[in-house]
N, C-alpha and C positions, 0 to 999 in steps of 0.2 A: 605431419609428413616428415620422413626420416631428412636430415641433413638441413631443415631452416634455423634460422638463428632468430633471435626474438631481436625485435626493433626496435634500440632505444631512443625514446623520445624527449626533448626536453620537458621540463615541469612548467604546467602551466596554473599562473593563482587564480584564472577565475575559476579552474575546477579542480581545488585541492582537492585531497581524499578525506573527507569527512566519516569518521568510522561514526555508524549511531543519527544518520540522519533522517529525517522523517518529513516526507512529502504529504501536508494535508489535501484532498481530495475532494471535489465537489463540482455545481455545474456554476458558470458564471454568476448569474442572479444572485444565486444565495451566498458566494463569496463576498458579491459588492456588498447586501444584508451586514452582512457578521462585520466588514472592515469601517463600518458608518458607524458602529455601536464602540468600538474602543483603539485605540492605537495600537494598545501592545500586539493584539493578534491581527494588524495589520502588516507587519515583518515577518509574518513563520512563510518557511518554504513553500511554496500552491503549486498544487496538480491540479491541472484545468482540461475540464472535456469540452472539445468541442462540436461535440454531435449534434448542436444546438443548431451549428450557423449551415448545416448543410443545408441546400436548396432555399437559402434567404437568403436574399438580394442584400434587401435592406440591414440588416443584422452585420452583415457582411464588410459593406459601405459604414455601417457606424464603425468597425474593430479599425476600417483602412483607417480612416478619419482621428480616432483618439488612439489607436495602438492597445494590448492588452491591459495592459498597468492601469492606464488612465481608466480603462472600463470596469478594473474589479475596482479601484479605488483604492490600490493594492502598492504598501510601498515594500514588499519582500525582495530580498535580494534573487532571492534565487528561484523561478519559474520553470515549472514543465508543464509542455502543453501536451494531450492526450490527445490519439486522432478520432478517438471514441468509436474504434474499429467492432469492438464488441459488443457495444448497444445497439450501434446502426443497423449491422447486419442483421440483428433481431427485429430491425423494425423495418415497415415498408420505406425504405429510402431511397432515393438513388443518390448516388455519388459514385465519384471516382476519384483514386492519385492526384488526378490536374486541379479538384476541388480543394483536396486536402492542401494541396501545397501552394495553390493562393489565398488560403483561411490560415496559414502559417506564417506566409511573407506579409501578409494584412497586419499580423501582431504585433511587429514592428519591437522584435526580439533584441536583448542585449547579449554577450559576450557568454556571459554565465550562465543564460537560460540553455534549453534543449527542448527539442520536440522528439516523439514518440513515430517512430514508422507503422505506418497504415497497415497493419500486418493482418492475415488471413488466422482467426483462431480455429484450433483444431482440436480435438476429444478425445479419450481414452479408445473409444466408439468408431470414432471416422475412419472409415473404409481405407488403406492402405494408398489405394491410386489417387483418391482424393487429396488424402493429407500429402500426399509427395505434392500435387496439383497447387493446395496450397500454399503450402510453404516457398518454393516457386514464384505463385506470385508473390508472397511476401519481399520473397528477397529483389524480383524486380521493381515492387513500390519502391524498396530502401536505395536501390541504385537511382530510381528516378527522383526521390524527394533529394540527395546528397548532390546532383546536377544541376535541381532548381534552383536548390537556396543557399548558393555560398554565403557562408559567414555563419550558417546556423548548424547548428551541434544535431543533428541526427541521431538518433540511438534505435539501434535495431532491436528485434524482439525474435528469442531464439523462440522457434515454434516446433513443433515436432512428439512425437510420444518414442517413438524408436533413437537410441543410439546414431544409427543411420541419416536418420533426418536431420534431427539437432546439428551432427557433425557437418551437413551441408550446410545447414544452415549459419553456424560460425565460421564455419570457411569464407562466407564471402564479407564477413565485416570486416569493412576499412580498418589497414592497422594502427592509424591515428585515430581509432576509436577513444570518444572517453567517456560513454555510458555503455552498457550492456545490457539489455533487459529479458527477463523471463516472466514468464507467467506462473502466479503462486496456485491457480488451479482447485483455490480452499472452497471458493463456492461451490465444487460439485460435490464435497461432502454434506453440503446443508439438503441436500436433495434427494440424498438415500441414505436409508437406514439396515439394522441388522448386520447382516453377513456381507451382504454388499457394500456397504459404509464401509465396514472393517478391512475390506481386498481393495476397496481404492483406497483408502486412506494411505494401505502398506504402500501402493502405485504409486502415488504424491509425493509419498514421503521419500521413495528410490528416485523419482522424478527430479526430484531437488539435489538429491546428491552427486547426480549425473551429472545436471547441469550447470551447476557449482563447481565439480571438479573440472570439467573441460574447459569451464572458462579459466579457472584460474591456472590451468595446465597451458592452455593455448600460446606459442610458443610466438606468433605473430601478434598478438596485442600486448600494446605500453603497459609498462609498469605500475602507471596509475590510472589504468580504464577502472569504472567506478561498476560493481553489478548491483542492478535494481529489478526489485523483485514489484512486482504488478498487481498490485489488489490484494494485503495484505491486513483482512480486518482485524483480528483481536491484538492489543498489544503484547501479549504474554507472546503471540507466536513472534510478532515484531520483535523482542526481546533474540529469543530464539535463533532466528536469522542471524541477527545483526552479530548474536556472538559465535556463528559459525562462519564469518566470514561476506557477508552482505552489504555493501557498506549505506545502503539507502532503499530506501522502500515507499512505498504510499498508500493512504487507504480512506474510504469515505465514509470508515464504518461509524466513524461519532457522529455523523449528520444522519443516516440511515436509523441508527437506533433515537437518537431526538426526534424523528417523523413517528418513530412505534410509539412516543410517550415515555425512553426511555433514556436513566440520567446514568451516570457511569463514576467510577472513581480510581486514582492513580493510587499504585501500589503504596503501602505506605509501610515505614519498616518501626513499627511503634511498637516496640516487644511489651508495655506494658499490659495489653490486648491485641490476643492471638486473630480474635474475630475481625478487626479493625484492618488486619495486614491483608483481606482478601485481595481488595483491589481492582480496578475496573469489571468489575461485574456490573454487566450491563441489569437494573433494578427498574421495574414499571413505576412508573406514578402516576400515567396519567393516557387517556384512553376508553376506548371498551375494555370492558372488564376479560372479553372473549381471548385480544392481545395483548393480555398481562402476563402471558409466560410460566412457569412456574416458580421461579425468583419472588419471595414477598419483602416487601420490607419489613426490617427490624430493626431493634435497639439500637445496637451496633452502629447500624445508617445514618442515624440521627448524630452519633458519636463525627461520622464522619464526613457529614454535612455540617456541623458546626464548625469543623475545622479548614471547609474550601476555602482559599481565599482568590478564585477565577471572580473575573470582573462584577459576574449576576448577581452573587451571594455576598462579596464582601462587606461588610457594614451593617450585614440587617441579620436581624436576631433569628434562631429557628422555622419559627412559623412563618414570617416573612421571608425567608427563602426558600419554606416549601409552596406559598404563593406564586412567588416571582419562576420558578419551577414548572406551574401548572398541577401543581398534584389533586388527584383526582377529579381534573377537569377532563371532558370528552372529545377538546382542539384548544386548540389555541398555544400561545407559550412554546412555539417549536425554537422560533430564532434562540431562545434565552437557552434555551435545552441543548441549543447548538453551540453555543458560548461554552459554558459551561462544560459541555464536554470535550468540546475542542482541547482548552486549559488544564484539563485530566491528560488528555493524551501526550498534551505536550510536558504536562511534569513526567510521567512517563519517559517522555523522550532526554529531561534533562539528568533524570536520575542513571538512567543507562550511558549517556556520553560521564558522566563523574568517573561510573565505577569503570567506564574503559579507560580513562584518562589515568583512574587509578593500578590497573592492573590488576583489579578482584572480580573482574565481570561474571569470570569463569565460577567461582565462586559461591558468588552472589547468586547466579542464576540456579545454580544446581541447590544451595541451601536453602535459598530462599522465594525465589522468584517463581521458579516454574515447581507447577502443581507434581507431582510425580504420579508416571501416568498419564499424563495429560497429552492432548495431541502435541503442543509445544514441546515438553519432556522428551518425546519420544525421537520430534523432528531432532531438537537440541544435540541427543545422545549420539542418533543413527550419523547427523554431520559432523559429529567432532573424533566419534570412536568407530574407527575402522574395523575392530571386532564386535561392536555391538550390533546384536540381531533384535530384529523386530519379534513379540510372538508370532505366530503364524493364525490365521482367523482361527482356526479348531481349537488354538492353545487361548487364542482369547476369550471364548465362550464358554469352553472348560472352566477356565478360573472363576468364570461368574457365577455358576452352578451352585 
């Protein structure tokens, strides 16, 4: 609105602005799992759903009792907890706001944590009066959780498919805001293919830049609110993000693909072999044969399983880490598969904080990192170059011909 001036706010250390940060993603259980197996991956950042504790008592009473930390086993500095508004709703649940925000004050939050407002998600698809409906409530859960729980950092979730909506919807975040969150919206590409894949992708990808620029345009939030993008599986597109301006993100996709039987690898920059630089390409090993993908292993893999050195694999020769792995078993071996890829994403995470620390990110990403072409490349291009246009679906079908 014409004539506000932006609010400046003091800096605060427990939520500096980390460029390149990386929220691992998972449900309670299996955090407590992974942090019993080694220390190091006891410190990474954790995104925590809690769509577990809804309608249990008991589960409830155990989080008042020991507090979040004490329940993953978890000594990470920095926690967010997810209201698990998107799974819920898919499933027969009930709950409400008043649930949500005593499974939040139960966790017995520090300084530097946040939780995630209980937000109403909405679709390309959703009927106009619903998504305004929505979004609506969303914004009164966020007024209700920010009433209940002083002292805890709330972070709203812009919802919206229209300019229109989105715009109400960052209108009403507190201007001592210090997270921002949006939804990255990548799962609806896993869901359609062809011509349709191709007109939402273009969707998502203008989706992003909208929502990107109004936040960091937004003339009422501090200088160092932080935007977090929400379910951010592959790391190439994390990449991506983070060098258009994102400063944190989360995603659960290294536990998700260790349940398919699949292991993953962090980009590696080893020009002596080109094949070696792929990089988290998610590789079966282990499974039905039905969900092996069309990814096989090769040479190459072996190249760059010798060279992991994540907690599972370190010390034991080839064979024995394709053991410890599971390869070509039909279960088993998920937690080690969850290790192991977690340790990929996070190198991942520390080679992208270097090259921003260094000032080549830019660089880096466009030479090296992102595939050209790729959905990442294209997200990459369209957020950093104000004159870069997407093809149009007819012009990407065309080329394929």
């Amino acid at each position: 609105m014409p004539g506000r001036t932006k609010k400046k706010l003091p800096p605060s250390k427990s939520f500096e602005k980390i460029k390149g940060q990386f929220y691992f993603g998972d449900e309670p259980s299996q955090m407590r799992t992974i942090a019993s197996k080694t220390k190091e991956l006891r410190e990474l950042p954790l995104m925590v759903s809690i769509k577990d504790f809804y309608g249990r008592e008991r589960k409830k009473e155990s989080l008042k009792k020991q507090g979040m930390l004490q329940m993953l086993k978890s000594e990470t500095l920095m926690l967010g907890l997810d209201s698990g508004a998107f799974a819920a709703y898919g499933r027969d649940v009930s709950f409400d706001v008043a649930e949500t925000a005593d499974i939040y004050r139960a966790a017995n939050l520090r300084p530097q944590d946040f939780v995630i407002n209980l937000d109403e998600p909405t679709k390309p698809t959703t009927p106009p009066d619903l998504a305004r409906e929505k979004v609506e409530n969303s914004i009164k859960n966020y007024n209700f959780l920010r009433d209940q729980l002083a002292g805890v950092t709330v972070a709203p979730v812009i919802q919206g498919w229209s300019k229109r909506l989105m715009k109400r919807s960052l209108a009403t975040v507190a201007p001592d805001a210090k997270i921002v969150c949006f939804p990255s919206y990548l799962y609806l590409l896993a869901k359609s293919k062809g011509y349709e894949r191709e007109a939402l992708k273009r969707r998502v990808i203008k989706h992003f830049r909208e929502v990107i620029t109004m936040i960091h345009k937004d003339p009422d939030l501090a200088e160092e609110v932080r935007i977090h993008s929400l379910g951010v599986g592959s790391p190439e597109i994390a990449a991506a993000l983070w060098g258009a301006g994102v400063e944190q993100l989360d995603s659960a996709k290294w536990r998700v693909l260790a349940g398919f039987g699949k292991v993953c690898f962090a980009f590696d920059e080893d020009e002596s072999d080109p094949k070696v630089r792929r990089g988290t390409t998610a590789i079966p090993v282990a499974g039905k044969p039905g969900s092996w993908g069309y990814r096989k292993w090769q040479p190459w893999h072996d190249t760059m399983l010798k060279n992991c050195e994540c907690p599972v694999c370190i010390g034991l020769d080839l064979n024995e880490r394709k053991t410890a792995l599971g390869f070509g078993e039909h279960s088993g071996k998920t937690t080690a598969r969850c290790i192991h890829n977690l340790f990929q994403y996070k190198k991942e995470r520390d080679v992208a904080r270097e090259k921003i620390s260094q000032g080549t990110f830019h660089d880096f990403l466009l030479r090296k990192r992102l595939r050209r072409g790729s959905l990442a490349h294209q997200i990459y291009k369209t957020l950093t170059e104000p004159h870069f246009q997407q093809l149009t679906v007819d012009q990407f079908f065309k080329q394929r011909r």
